[in-house]
C-alpha positions in Angstrom: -7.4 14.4 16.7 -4.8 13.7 19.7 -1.1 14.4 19.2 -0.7 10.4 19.0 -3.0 10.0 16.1 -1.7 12.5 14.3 1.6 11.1 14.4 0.5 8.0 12.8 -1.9 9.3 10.3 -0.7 8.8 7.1 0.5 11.3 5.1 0.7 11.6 1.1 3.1 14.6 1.1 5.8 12.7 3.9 9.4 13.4 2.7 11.2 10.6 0.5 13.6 9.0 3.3 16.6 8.1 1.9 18.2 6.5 4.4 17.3 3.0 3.8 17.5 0.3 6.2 19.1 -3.0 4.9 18.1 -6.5 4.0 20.9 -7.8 5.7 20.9 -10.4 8.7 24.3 -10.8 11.1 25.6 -13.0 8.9 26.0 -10.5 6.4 29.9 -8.0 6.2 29.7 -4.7 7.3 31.1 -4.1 3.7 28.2 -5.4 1.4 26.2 -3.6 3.9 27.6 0.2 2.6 28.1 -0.9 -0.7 24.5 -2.0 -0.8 23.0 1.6 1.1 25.3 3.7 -1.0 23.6 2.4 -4.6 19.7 2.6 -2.4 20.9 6.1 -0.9 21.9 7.3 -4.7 18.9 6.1 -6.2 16.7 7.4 -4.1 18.3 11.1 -4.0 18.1 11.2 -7.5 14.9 10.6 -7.1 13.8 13.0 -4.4 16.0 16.1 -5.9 16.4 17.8 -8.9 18.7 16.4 -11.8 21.6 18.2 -11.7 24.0 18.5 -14.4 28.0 17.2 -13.3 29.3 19.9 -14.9 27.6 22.8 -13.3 30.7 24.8 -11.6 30.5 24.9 -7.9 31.1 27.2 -5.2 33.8 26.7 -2.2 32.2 25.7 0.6 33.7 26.4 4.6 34.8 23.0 6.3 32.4 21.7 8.8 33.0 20.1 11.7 30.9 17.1 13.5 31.6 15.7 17.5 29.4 12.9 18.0 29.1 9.8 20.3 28.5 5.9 19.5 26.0 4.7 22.0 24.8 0.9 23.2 21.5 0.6 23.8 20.5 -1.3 26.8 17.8 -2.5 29.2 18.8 -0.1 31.9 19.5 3.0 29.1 22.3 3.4 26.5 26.1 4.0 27.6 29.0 5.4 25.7 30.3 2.4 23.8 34.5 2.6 23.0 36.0 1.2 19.8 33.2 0.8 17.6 34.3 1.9 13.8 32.4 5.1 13.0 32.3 6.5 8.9 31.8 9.7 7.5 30.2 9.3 4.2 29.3 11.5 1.0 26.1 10.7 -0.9 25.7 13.0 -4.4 23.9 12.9 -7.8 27.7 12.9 -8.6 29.7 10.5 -6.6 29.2 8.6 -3.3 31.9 6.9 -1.1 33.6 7.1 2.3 35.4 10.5 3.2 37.3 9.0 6.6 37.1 6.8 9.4 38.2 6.2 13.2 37.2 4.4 16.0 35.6 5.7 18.9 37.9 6.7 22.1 37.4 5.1 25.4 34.2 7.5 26.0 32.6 6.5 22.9 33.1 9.7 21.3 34.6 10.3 17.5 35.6 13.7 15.4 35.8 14.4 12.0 36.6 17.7 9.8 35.6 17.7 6.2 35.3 19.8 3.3 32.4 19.6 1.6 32.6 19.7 -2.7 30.9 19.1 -5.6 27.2 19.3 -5.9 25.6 21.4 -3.8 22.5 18.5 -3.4 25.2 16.2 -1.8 24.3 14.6 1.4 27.3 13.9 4.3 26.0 11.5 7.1 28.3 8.9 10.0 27.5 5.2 10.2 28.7 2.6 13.1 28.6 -0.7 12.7 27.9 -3.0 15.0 27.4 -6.6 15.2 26.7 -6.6 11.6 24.3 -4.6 11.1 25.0 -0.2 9.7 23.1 2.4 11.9 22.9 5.8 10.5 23.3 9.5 11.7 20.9 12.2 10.7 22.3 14.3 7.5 25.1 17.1 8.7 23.7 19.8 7.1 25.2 22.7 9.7 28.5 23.6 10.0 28.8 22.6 13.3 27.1 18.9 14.2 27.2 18.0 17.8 24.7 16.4 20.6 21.8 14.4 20.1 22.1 15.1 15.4 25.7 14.0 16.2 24.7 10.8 18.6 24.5 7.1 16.7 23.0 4.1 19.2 23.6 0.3 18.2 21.9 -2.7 19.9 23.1 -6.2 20.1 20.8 -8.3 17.9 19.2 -11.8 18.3 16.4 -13.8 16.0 14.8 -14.4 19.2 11.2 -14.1 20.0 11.0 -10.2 20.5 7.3 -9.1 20.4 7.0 -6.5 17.4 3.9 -4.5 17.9 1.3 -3.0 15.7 1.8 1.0 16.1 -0.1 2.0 13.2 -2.3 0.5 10.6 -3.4 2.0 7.5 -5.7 0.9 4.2 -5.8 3.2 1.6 -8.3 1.9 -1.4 -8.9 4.2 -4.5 -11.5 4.3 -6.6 -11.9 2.0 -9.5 -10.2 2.5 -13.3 -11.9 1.6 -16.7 -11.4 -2.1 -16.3 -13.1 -2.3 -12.4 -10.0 -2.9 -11.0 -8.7 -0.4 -7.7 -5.2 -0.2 -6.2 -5.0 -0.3 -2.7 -2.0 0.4 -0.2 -1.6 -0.3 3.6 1.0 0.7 5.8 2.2 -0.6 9.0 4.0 1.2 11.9 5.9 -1.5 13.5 7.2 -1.4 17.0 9.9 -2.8 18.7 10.2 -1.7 22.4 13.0 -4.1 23.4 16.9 -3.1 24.1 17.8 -5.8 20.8 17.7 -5.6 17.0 15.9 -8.1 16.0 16.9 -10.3 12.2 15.9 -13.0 10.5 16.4 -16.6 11.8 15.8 -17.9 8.0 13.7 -18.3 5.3 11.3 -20.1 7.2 11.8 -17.5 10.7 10.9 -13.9 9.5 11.4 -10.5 11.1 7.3 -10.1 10.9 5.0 -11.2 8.8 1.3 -10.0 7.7 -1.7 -10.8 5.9 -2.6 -9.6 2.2 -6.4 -9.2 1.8 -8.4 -12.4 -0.8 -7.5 -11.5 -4.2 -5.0 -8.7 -3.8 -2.7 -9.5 -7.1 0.6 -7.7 -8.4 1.8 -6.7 -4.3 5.0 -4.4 -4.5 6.9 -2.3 -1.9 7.6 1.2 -1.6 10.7 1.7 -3.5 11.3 4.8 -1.6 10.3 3.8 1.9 12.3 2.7 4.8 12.5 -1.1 3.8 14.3 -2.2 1.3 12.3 -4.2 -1.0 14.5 -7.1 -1.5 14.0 -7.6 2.2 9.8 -8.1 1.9 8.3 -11.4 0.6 5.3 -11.7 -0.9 3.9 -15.3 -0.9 0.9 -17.3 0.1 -1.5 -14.3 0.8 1.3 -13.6 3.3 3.7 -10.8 3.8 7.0 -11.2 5.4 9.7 -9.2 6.6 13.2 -10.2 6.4 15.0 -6.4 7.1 16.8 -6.0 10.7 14.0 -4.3 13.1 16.0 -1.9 15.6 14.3 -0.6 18.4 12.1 2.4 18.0 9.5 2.3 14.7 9.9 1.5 11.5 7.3 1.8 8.6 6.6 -0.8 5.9 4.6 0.1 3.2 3.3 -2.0 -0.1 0.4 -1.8 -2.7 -1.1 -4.3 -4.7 -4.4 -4.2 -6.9 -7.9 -5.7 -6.4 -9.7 -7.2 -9.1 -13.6 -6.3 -9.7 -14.3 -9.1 -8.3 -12.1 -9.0 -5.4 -15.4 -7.6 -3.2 -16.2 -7.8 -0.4 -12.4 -7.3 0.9 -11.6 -8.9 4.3 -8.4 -7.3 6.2 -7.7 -9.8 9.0 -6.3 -8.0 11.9 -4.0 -10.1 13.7 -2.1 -8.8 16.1 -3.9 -5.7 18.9 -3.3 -2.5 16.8 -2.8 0.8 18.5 -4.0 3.0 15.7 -6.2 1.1 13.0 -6.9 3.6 9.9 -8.7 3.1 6.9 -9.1 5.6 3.7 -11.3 5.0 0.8 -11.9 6.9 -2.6 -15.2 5.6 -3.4 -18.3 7.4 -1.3 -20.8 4.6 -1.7 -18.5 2.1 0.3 -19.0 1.1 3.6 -16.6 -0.5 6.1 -17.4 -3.0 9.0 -16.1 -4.6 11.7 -13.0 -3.4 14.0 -15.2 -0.9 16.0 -14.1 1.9 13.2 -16.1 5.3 13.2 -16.1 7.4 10.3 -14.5 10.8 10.9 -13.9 13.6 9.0 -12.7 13.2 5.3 -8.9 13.8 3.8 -8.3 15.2 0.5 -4.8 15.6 -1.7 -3.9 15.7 -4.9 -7.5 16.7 -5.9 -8.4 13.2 -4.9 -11.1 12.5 -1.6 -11.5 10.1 1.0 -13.8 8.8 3.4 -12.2 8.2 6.5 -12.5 5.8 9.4 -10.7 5.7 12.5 -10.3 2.6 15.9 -7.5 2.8 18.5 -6.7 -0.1 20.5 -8.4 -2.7 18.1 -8.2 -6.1 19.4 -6.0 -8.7 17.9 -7.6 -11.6 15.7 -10.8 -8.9 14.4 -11.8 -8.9 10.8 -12.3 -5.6 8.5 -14.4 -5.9 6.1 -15.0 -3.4 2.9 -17.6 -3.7 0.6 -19.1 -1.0 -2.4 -22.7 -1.9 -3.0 -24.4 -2.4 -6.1 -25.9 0.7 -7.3 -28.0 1.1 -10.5 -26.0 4.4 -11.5 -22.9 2.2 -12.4 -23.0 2.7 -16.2 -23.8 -1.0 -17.4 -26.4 -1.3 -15.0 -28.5 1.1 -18.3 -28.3 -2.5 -20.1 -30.4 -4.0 -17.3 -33.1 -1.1 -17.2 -33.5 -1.4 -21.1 -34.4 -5.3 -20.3 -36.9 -3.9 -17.5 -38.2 -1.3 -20.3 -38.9 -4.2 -23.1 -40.4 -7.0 -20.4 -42.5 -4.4 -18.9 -44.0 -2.7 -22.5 -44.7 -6.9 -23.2 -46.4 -7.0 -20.1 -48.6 -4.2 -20.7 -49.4 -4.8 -23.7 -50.6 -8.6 -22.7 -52.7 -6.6 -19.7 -54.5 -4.6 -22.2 -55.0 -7.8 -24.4 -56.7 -9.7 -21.9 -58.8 -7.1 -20.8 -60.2 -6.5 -24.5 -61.1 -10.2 -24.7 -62.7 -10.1 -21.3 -61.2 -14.2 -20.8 -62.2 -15.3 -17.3 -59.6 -15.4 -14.5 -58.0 -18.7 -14.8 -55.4 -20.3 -12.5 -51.9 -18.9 -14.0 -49.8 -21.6 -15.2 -46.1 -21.4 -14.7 -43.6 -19.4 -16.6 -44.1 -16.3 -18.3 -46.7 -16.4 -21.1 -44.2 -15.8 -24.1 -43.5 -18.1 -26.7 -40.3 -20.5 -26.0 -38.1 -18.2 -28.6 -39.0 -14.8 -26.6 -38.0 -16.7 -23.6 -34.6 -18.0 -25.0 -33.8 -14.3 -26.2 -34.2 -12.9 -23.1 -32.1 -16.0 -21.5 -29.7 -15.5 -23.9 -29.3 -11.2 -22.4 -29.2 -12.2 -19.3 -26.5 -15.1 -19.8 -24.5 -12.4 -22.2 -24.9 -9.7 -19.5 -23.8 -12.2 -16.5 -20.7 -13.3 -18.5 -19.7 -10.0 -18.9 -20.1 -8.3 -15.6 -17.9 -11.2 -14.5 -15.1 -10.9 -16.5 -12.2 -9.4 -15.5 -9.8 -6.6 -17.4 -11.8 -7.2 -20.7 -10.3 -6.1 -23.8 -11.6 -3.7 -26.2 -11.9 -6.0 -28.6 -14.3 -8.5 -26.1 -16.1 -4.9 -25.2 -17.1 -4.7 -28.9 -18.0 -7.7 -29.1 -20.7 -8.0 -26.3 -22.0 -4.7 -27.7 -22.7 -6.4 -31.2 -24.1 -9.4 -29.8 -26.2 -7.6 -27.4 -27.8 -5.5 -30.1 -28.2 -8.4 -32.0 -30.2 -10.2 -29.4 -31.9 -7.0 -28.5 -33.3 -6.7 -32.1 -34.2 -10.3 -32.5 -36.3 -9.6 -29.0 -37.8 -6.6 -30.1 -39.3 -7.9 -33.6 -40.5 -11.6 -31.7 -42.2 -9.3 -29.4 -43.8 -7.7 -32.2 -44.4 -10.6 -33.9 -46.8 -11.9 -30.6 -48.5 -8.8 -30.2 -50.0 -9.3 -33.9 -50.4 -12.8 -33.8 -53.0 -11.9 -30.3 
């Protein structure tokens, strides 16, 4: 593996990010913008530390210091960019807010001095806004912040056409539960090479949109990845992105469920990808399409994948995944006990005939059983059809097609019985 596609393989052990892009278009005050990151910031450090209790008494800490610059990205390179509002903020399992303020001098460059308290956990970081969208800093986590940790580049935005490319593509499907049904997740790496941040136009104009495979039900974002969730649609077999795109990469990441009957799953694969990826859980199931080869398997949390790997996989391509039937699926015993009764009849009708030593006659159709042995066995077959098509059956519906299976299984036994005497 090259030093690009480990960069974009996915990871399950990747650090919860908890600073949190916004859903917000230019339209949208620079105000509502904080207000919104500081509850997604809070939320999702309580989530990635330990709870820890408000009371706890708490050392004093040395004030730190952080120099820093506000940047303007542009085609030719980024230059120092003079009275743009820059904001040191506190995040904490305690309190979060604003600590202090200023604008940048006439070199783009802004100071602060702060003392850090309470919890220990807290998180201190710098925000500029520009044009109405909030760009974040890297945590301050050393006494001393300065250079690139310290430097904070805006762009100008537009709901133009700017090309947002396909970095990194990645299907993850597990293995399926008690009811047949698998959750699967793909993550995209999304690219946008331009000097611009590009928003939303609308409703009807978003930032990117995608495909969800035929049958994926129950699609939800990442609550703890880099796009908010109120920001990503999901509509029409169609996912789209509403969240400000800066330049740089960004990752959006969803999952949603496939029914049993989902299969075969089709990925349509729009747009050229530079990295296509695809993990699955099961070992019997097979991937097409996409020019993938199968590479070396993954394995965390105890769980294990199959993997398969494509770079620089052409737009408008098709994926296809697929497990095949196998006759070790656990109802697939029913269908062997159907083979075991028809094939004990048929032997038993082959010793029959050569007893009576009848003369080789021109077979009429169907099977040589009376009409109420061939209903029964109609009647397992319909029974065991119905059932192997339903989807997320109940445990009452389970017992039920157990009962009436036996049933029907004992009422073919005893007619079969009843034949061989009769002969």
């Amino acid at each position: 593996m090259n030093a690009n596609e480990a960069a974009l393989t996915i990871s399950f052990k990747r650090i919860v990010r908890v600073f949190l892009y916004l859903r917000s278009s230019a339209f949208i005050r620079v105000i509502s913008v904080l207000l919104f990151n500081y509850r997604v910031i809070a939320y999702g450090l309580l989530l990635a530390s330990a709870i820890i209790s408000p009371f706890a008494s708490v050392k004093a800490q040395a004030p730190r210091t952080v120099d820093g610059v506000v940047m303007h990205g542009e085609p030719k390179g980024p230059v120092p960019l003079p009275g743009v509002r820059v904001v040191l903020h506190r995040v904490g399992s305690d309190r979060a807010g604003p600590l202090d303020s200023m604008l940048t001098d006439g070199r783009g460059r802004y100071h602060f001095r702060y003392q850090p308290s309470g919890s220990d956990e807290a998180l201190y970081f710098v925000s500029a806004s520009y044009d109405g969208i909030a760009y974040f800093g890297v945590p301050l986590r050393e006494p001393q912040t300065q250079g690139d940790d310290a430097q904070i580049t805006v762009f100008d935005t537009t709901s133009g056409p700017v090309p947002i490319h396909i970095l990194g593509h990645h299907i993850i499907v597990g293995a399926p539960d008690s009811h047949g049904q698998r959750e699967a997740v793909e993550v995209f790496e999304l690219g946008n090479d331009s000097s611009v941040t590009r928003v939303s136009g609308g409703t009807d104009r978003p930032v990117w949109e995608g495909h969800l495979p035929n049958g994926a039900v129950g699609a939800k974002v990442n609550p703890t990845g880099e796009i908010s969730p109120a920001a990503i649609n999901f509509a029409d077999g169609r996912v789209r992105l509403y969240a400000p795109l800066s330049p740089g990469a960004r990752q959006v990441s969803y999952a949603f469920q496939l029914p049993r009957n989902a299969l075969p799953l089709s990925f349509p694969i729009a747009q050229p990808t530079s990295v296509l990826e695809v993990l699955l859980e099961e070992p019997r199931a097979t991937v097409t399409g996409a020019n993938l080869a199968e590479v070396a398997p993954t394995t965390t949390a105890g769980r294990s994948f199959r993997r398969f790997l494509g770079q620089n996989v052409p737009g408008e391509a098709v994926l296809h995944v697929d497990v095949p039937f196998a006759l070790g699926d656990a109802r697939a015993r029913y269908f062997i006990a159907i083979a075991a009764v028809t094939g004990a009849a048929m032997l038993a009708a082959i010793m029959f005939a050569a007893r009576r030593r009848r003369a080789v006659v021109a077979a009429p159709t169907g099977t040589g059983y009376s009409p109420a042995t061939e209903e029964l066995l109609r009647a397992i077959a319909l029974l065991d059809a119905r059932f192997e098509q339903m989807s997320g059956e109940t445990a009452d519906e389970r017992a039920q097609y157990r009962t009436e299976r036996a049933e029907l299984k004992s009422r073919l036994a005893a007619a079969l019985a009843g034949e061989r005497q009769r002969g």
